[in-house]
Phi, psi and omega in degrees: 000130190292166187244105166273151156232147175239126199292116179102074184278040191231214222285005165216009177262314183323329219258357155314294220292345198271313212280318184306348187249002188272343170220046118127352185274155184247144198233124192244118184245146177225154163189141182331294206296119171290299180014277182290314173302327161276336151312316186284310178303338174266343155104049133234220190252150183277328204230143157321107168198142177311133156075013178280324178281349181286308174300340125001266194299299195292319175275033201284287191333343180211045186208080159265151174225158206209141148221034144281095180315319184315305196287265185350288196298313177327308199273000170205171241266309179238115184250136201254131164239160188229061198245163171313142155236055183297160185286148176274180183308302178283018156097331191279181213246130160262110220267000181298333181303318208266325170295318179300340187274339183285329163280345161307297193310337211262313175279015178249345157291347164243009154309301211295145149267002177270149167272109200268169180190113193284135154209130169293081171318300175325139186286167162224165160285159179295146193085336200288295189294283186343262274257301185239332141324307196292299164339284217293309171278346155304310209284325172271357177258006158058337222255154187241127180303149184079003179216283192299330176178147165327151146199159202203154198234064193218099196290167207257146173238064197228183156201148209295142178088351173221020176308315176288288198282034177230317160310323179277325188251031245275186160281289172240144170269121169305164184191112185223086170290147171257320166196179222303281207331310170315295197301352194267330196292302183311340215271319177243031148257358171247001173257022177251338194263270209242135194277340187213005183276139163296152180245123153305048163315106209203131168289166238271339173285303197302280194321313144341272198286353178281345171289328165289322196263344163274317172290306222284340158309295163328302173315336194247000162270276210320320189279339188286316187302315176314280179328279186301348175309283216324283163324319245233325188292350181242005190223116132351111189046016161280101182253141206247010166276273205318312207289281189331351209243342186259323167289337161311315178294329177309088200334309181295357169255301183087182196265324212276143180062036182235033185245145174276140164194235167294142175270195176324148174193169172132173175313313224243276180281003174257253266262000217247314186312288190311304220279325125001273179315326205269317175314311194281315186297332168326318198252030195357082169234169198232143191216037171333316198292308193280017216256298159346314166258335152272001153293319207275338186301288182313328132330324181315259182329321196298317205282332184300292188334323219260330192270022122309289214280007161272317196272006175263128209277345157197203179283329172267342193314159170244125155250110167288127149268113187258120212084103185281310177303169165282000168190132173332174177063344126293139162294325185336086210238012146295131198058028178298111185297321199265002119343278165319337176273322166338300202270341174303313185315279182312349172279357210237000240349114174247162192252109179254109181273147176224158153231138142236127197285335169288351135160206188252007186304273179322356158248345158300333201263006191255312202238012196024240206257017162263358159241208210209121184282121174279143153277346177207165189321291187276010178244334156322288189301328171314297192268010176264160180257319182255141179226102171241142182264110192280340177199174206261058137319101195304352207279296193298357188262023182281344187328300205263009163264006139296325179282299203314314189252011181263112178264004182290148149306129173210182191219115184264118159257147190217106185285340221241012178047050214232015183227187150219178186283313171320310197300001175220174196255169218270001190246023110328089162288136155223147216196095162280083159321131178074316144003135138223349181295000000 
């Protein structure tokens, strides 16, 4: 059984290193942050992700971590990196992270007599690799891809806060092979894992670009449902759960990402959108629909903000937000929609209370002592007057059995419909966008 190491310890190479070693493989992680090396070495998780720590601990035996890149190669056959691709000024992607690691890299790959074999995760742009990856570990690694060692292209499908259970379960797997050798190698650690998932064999530019170009997809399902929410908030019985969930069956749309709530936000899809647009106009092409959806994307929340403040009795009214990140299950609170109204209420100052159930360090170091923290779920619905639900947290459906012993007036606003009105007693506003239930 080949021996991986994984490039990269932070919120999605951990949990690489745990899931590859939960089937039988043995793993080896390296990263800059001794953090993470001591967390990891200690059998526990470096980063916040559902089932990691747990997964960690049951497999620690065949989960080593370094921070000698050198140890990392030596000891396995294949390494997946998983390093940042931040965005530049001009929307694109920046490969500096994954070439300083190719100059680490590459000279103990030409240590090795064996064929070693890179696979890349991190997304990149069409081109990113030919052009500019691939070079950099030839020229430091003295070695010619396809002869001295592998590389392979093969992004990650995942989403932060379900990360583990989209590694066990994927739709499909991507494959951007550079040549035969790789590909049998990569081919048969995902056809030992997975027995029956289609694998997506593409040379290593389609798998680029197919990669970018499926969120930036994504993103324009998700606004279309916001738009109809939208619609639906101007036509008399008109409800936009019923219209989506009956146009959803239709194969050619499907259900997943079709819901009206918040719009997009996150690590991943905004920044997935600009770097699309920004590849193409490169290549002078014109790419409206997404330049489209991030204006309409971006209305979203401005339109939540407008229904806070009608529905709040004055400017001191206190409004709990419950959730800050951009989707349950994560701290993340980049390109966070429920971030943004946050911080217009403080510009506004206005009295903003948040609960977040992984906790407040990341709306404390943003927003310190100007707004006011719940300590629990339910001292949020107490002290808010305006209550708004920023994402479909199962946590949150506790609402109306909290409201249940409470006789003040309050006003649940919810963009994600996870309520009906019958769910409440009569001193209970509730007010679902797109909605009429």
């Amino acid at each position: 059984m080949k021996k991986i190491s994984v490039i990269g310890l932070g919120k999605l190479g951990a949990c690489y290193a745990a899931f590859y070693a939960s089937k039988g493989y043995s793993v080896i992680g390296f990263d800059i942050n001794p953090r993470n090396v001591k967390l990891i070495s200690a059998g526990k998780a470096p980063v916040n992700e559902p089932g990691l720590s747990e997964l960690i601990k049951k497999n620690s035996e065949r989960i080593s971590a370094t921070s000698d890149i050198g140890e990392a190669i030596s000891k396995s056959d294949i390494s997946f990196i998983v390093l940042p691709t931040p965005s530049k000024k001009n929307g694109l992607f920046s490969v500096d992270y994954i070439l300083s690691a190719a100059k680490e890299i590459g000279p103990h790959i030409e240590k090795k007599n064996g064929y070693h074999v890179v696979v890349l995760v991190s997304t990149v742009l069409p081109e990113d690799s030919r052009k500019y990856i691939i070079p950099a570990f030839e020229k430091y690694s003295k070695k010619k891809v396809g002869h001295g060692f592998g590389y392979v292209y093969s992004p990650s499908l995942i989403a932060i806060g379900d990360t583990l259970r989209n590694l066990e379960n994927p739709d499909f797997l991507f494959l951007g092979s550079h040549d035969d050798l790789s590909k049998q190698v990569v081919s048969s650690i995902y056809r030992n894992i997975y027995k029956e998932k289609p694998i997506e064999h593409m040379s290593i530019e389609s798998t680029e670009l197919a990669k970018i170009s499926l969120n930036s997809y994504v993103t324009m399902k998700i606004t279309f449902a916001n738009m109809l929410g939208d619609l639906c908030d101007r036509l008399p019985y008109a409800d936009v759960d019923e219209i989506t969930n009956a146009i959803g069956k239709d194969r050619r749309i499907g259900s997943n990402y079709f819901r009206s709530g918040l719009g997009y936000g996150g690590p991943c899809f905004p920044r997935d959108n600009y770097a699309f647009a920004g590849m193409a106009k490169k290549r002078g092409i014109k790419t409206p629909l997404a330049g489209a959806t991030h204006k309409l994307n971006d209305n979203v929340w401005r339109k939540i903000l407008s229904v806070i403040k009608k529905e709040s009795s004055s400017k001191k009214s206190p409004v709990s937000i419950l959730g800050i990140s951009y989707k349950p299950n994560t701290l993340l609170s980049e390109e966070s929609q429920a971030f943004f109204i946050a911080e217009a209420l403080v510009k506004e100052k206005r009295n903003v209370i948040i609960f977040e159930p992984l906790g407040h360090h990341e709306a404390e170091n943003i927003f310190g002592n100007k707004i006011k923290y719940a300590e629990t779920f339910a001292d949020a619905i107490k002290k808010g007057e305006v209550i708004f639900i920023s994402n479909p947290d199962k946590l949150f459906k506790e609402i109306p059995k909290i409201l249940s012993g409470l006789k003040a007036k309050k006003t649940i606003i919810d963009p994600w419909g996870m309520f009906v009105k019958k769910d409440f007693k009569s001193n209970v506003t509730y007010v679902s966008t797109g909605r009429k239930k």
